[in-house]
C-alpha positions in Angstrom: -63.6 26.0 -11.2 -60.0 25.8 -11.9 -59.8 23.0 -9.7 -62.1 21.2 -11.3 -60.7 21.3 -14.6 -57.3 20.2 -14.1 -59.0 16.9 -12.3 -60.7 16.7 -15.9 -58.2 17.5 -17.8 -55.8 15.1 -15.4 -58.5 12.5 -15.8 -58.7 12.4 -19.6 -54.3 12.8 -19.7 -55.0 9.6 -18.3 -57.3 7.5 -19.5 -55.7 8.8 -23.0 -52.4 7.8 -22.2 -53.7 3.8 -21.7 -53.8 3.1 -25.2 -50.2 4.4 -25.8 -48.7 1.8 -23.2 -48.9 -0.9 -26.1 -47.2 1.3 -28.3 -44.5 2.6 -26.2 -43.8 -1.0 -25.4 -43.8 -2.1 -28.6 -41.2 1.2 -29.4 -39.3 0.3 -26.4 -39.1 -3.7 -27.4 -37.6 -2.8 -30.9 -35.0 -0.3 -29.5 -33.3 -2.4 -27.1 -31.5 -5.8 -27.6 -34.5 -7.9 -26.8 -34.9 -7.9 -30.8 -31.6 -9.8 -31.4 -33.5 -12.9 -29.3 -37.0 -12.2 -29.8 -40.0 -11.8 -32.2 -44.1 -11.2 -31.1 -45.2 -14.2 -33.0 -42.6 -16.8 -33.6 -39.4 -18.6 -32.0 -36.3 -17.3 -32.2 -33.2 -17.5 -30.1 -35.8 -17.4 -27.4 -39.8 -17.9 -27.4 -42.4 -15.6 -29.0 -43.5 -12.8 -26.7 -47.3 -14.1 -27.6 -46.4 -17.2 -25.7 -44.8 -15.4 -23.2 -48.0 -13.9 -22.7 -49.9 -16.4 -22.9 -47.8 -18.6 -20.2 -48.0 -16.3 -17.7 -51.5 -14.7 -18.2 -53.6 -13.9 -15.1 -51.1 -15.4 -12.9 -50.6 -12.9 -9.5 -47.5 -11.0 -9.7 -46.8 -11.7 -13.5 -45.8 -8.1 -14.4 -42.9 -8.0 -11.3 -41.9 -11.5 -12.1 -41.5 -10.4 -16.1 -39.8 -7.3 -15.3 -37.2 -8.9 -13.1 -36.3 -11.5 -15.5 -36.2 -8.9 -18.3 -33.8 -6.9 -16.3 -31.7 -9.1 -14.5 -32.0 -12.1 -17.1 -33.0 -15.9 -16.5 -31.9 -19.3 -17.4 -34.0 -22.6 -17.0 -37.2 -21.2 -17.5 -37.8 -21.5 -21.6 -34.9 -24.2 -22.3 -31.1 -24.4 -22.0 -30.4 -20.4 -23.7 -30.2 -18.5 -20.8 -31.7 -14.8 -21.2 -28.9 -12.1 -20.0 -29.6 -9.0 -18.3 -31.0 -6.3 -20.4 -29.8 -3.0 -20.2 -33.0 -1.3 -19.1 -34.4 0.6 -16.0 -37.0 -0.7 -13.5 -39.5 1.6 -15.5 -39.0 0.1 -18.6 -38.5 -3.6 -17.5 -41.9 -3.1 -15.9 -43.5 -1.5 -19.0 -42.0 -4.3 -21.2 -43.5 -6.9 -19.1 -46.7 -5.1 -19.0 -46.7 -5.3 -23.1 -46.0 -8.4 -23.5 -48.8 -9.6 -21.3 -51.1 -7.6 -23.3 -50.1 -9.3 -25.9 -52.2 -12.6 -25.0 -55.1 -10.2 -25.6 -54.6 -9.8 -29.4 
């Protein structure tokens, strides 16, 4: 019986905890330097994390490629501003990316 309720109670931990992804991502994006460069919607220094989203959308292998470039920065790819590296962990790069693909959903 025990058994059985910690796989519900594991089961509901996380399918509850889905929802909070976007917001820890959107917390996370607004406490590191990503801000100085960035906004959801518009242009900055570099492009709107909407388009960001939306460019890279569905592709296979979208959340890796995002977190590496949000980690270890990337020139070329939006224009002549190159992106430097961010000072974040593999967890977080990958949970940025992950947000800014859901934005293309909103």
């Amino acid at each position: 019986m025990k058994k059985q309720l910690l796989a519900i109670g594991l089961t509901i931990g996380v399918l509850g905890a889905v929802p909070l992804q976007a917001q820890d991502g959107e917390a996370l994006f607004k406490s590191k330097p990503c801000v100085a460069c960035h906004q959801v919607d518009g242009k900055m220094v570099g492009p709107a994390l909407k388009e960001i989203g939306a460019k890279y959308a569905g592709q296979e292998g979208a959340v890796e490629m995002l977190a590496t470039s949000i980690k270890n920065g990337v020139s070329g790819k939006w224009g002549p501003m190159a992106m430097p590296p961010n000072p974040v962990t593999e967890e977080e790069a990958r949970l940025l990316a992950e947000w800014v693909l859901s934005l293309n959903e909103k």
